[in-house]
C-alpha positions as CSV (number, residue, x, y, z in Angstrom):
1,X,-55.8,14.0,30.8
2,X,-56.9,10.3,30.4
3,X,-57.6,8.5,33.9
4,X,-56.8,4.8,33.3
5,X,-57.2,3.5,36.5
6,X,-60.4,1.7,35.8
7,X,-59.9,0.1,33.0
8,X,-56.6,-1.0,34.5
9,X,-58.6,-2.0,37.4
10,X,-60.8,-4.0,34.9
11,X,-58.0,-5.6,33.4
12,X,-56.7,-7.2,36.9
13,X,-60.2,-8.0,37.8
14,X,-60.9,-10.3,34.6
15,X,-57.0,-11.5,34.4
16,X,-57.9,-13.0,38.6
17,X,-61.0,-14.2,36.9
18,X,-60.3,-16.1,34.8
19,X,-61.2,-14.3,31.5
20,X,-58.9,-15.4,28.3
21,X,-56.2,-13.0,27.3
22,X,-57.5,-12.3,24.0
23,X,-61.0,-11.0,25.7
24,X,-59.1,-8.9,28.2
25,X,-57.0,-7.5,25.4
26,X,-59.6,-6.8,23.1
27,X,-61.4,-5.2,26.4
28,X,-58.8,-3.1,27.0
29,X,-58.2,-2.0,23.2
30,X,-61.8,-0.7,22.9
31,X,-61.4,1.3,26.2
32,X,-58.6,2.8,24.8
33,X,-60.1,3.8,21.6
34,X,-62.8,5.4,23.7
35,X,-61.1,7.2,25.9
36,X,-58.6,8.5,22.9
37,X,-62.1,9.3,20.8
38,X,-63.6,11.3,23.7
39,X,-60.3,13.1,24.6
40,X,-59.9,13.8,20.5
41,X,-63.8,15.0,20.5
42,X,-63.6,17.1,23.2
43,X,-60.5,19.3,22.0
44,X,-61.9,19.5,18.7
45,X,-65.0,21.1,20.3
46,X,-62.6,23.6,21.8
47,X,-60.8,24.3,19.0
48,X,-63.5,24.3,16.6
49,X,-62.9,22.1,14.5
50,X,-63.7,18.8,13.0
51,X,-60.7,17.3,11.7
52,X,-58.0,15.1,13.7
53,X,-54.9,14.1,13.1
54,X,-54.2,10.4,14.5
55,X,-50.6,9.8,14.3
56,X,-47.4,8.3,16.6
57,X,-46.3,4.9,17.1
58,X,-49.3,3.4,19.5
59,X,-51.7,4.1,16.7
60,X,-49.5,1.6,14.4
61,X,-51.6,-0.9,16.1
62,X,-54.2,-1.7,14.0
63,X,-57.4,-2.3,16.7
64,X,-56.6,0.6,18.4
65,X,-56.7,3.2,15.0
66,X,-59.3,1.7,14.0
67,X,-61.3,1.8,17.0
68,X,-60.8,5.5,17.0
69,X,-61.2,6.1,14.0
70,X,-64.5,4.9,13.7
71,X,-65.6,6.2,17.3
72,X,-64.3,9.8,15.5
73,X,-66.1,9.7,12.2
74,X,-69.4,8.5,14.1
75,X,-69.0,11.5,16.0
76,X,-68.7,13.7,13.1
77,X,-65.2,14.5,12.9
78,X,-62.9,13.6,9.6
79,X,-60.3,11.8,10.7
80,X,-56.6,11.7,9.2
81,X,-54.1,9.1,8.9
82,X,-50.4,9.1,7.9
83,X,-50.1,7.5,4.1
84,X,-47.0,8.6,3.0
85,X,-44.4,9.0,6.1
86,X,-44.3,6.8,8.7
87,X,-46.9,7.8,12.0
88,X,-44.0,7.6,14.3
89,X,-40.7,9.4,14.8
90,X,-40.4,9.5,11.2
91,X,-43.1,12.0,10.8
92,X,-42.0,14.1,14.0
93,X,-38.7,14.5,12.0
94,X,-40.7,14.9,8.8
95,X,-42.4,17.8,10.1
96,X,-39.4,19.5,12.5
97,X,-37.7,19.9,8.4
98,X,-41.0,21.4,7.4
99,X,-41.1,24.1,10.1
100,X,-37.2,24.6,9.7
101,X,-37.5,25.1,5.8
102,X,-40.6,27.5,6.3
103,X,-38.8,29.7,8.8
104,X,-35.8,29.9,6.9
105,X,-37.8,31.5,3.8
């Protein structure tokens, strides 16, 4: 479970500061990726494994996949992307099928 309060707590602090949108957005982007990367780390650790999947609609935004994504590699994990079906509900329908078709044989 990811605890947000702080950086959401960070976020009002530099928006009554003062601080430019862009910097409190890019802020809260990079907190994001690092709470994501350390939630991603820890249950691969407990699954034994080193590969992640990073997929769903949030990570179509650009700063925060990538943020991940290298947080995830530096940690030593390989990390996978949607290339051919879209990383939203596309995919969850994609792979619902899959499971259908398999059970079926």
């Amino acid at each position: 479970m990811l605890d947000a309060r702080e950086t959401i707590r960070a976020v009002a602090r530099d928006a009554a500061a003062g601080v430019a949108t862009g910097v409190i957005a890019a802020r809260f982007h990079r907190a994001l990726a690092d709470a994501l990367a350390r939630a991603c780390v820890e249950i691969a650790a407990r699954h034994d494994t080193d590969l992640v999947a990073l997929s769903g609609g949030v990570l179509q935004n650009v700063q925060l996949l990538a943020g991940a994504s290298t947080r995830l590699e530096a940690a030593g994990l390989r990390v996978l992307v949607p290339e051919r079906l879209p990383p939203n509900d596309g995919g969850i329908s994609y792979g619902q099928a899959a499971v259908a078709a398999a059970a079926m044989r």
